[in-house]
Every structure is written in structure tokens, then in C-alpha cells.
C-alpha positions as semicolon CSV with decimal commas, in nm:
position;residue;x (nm);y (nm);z (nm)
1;X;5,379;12,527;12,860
2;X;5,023;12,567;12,919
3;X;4,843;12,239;13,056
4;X;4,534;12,315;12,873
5;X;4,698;12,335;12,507
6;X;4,929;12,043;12,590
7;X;4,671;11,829;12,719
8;X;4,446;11,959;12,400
9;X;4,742;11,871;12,182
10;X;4,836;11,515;12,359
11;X;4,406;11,486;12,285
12;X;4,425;11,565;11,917
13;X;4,711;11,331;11,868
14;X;4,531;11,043;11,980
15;X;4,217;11,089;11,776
16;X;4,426;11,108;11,482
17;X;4,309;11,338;11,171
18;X;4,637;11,599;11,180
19;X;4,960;11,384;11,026
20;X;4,735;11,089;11,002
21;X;4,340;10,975;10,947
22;X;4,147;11,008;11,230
23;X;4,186;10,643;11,394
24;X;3,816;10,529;11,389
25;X;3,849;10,638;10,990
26;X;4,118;10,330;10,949
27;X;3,909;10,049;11,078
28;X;3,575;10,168;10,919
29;X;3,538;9,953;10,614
30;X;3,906;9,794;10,637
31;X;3,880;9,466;10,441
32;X;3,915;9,195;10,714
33;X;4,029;8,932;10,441
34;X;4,335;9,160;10,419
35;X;4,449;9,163;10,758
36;X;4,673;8,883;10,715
37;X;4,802;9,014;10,389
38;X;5,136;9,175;10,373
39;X;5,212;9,455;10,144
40;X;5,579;9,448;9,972
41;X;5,744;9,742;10,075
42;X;5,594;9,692;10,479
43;X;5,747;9,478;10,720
44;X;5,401;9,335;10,899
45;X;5,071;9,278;10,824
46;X;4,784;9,473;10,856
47;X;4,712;9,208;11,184
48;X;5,040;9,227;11,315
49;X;5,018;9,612;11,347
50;X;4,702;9,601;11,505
51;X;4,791;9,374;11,772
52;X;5,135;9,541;11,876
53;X;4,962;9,891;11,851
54;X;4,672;9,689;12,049
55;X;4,919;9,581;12,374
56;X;5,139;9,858;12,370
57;X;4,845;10,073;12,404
58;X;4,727;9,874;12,680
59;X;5,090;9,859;12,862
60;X;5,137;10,270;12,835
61;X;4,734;10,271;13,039
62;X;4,846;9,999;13,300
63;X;5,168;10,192;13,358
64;X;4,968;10,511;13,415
65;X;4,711;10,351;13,619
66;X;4,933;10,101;13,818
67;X;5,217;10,158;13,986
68;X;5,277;9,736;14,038
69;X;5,226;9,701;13,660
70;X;5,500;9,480;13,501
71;X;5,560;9,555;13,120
72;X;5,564;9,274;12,885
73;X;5,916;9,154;12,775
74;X;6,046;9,384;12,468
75;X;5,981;9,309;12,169
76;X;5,889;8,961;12,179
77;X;5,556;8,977;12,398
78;X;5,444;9,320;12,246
79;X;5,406;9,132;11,900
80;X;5,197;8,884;11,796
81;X;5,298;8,528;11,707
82;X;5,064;8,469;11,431
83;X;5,077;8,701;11,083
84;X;4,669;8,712;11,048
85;X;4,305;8,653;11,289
86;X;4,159;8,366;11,265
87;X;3,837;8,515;11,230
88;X;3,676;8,815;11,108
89;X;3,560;8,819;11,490
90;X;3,847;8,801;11,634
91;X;3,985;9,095;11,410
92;X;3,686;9,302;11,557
93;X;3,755;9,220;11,891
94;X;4,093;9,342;11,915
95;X;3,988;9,691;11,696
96;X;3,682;9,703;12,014
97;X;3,976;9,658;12,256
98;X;4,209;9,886;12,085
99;X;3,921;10,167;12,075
100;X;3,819;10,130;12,399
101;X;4,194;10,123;12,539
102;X;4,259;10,437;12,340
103;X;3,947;10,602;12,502
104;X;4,073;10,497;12,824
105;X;4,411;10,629;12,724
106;X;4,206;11,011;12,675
107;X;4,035;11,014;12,969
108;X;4,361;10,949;13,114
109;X;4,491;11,274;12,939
């Protein structure tokens, strides 16, 4: 396969906005109260799917960047303990993370 269209697919994937919203789209304006709210029919919170999307993200760049890097234990250190933030803030701060990871993660492809 070409390197240009599979690089410009592997691109378009990870921006989102083909089989899903485009990623910045689904933390603009997300109610933070919710976060910690689970809905009936999923099995984790809003939070919960943040923060494993958050360090899986992060393991997948420090595999491609380091060849020392040692993956977290599966599953139990690529999910968080707690169901919700404790903050607003601390919500934010793991979105910021999870953006800037993901733009790491492009530059990368």
C-alpha cells in the first residue's frame, strides 16, 4: 500500500469525524458533573473511559518512542481506580493530556 494514503488514513482515524465525532467535538461542552455518572446499558463512566483511553494512549507513544519502555500491567494499571474526578480540574487536565498525547501520537504518524 501506498505510505502516503496509509499514513493519511492512520491521520484521519485519529482526528475522529469518519465512524465517530471528531475527538475535540466530544470534550467541547461535555458536562463535567456527568463524568462520574454511569449510563445503564455502558459498563464505565464517562471518567473511567477517559482515563483508560488517556494511558493507553500514552503507553502506544512511549512504546513508539522508547525502546526501554515497560507497559503498565494489563488491565489493572490501564484503568482507573476511582469511577469519577474529583474536580472539574482534574477532569480538564486529563482531556489537556489526552489531546496533547493524541497530537503527539500524529506527529508520530
Amino acid at each position: 500500500m501506498n505510505e502516503t494514503v496509509l499514513r493519511g488514513q492512520r491521520m484521519a482515524q485519529l482526528e475522529g469525524g469518519q465512524a465517530s465525532l471528531p475527538v475535540r467535538e466530544i470534550f467541547e461542552g461535555f458536562p463535567v458533573e456527568r463524568a462520574g455518572v454511569r449510563i445503564d446499558s455502558i459498563r464505565h463512566t464517562p471518567w473511567k473511559l477517559l482515563e483508560h483511553l488517556r494511558i493507553a494512549q500514552w503507553d502506544i507513544v512511549q512504546f513508539a518512542i522508547d525502546p526501554a519502555h515497560s507497559s503498565p500491567p494489563w488491565p489493572d494499571e490501564h484503568w482507573p481506580r476511582k469511577t469519577s474526578p474529583e474536580s472539574a480540574d482534574e477532569w480538564m487536565a486529563s482531556v489537556d493530556i489526552f489531546l496533547s498525547d493524541l497530537e503527539h501520537e500524529k506527529e508520530l504518524a
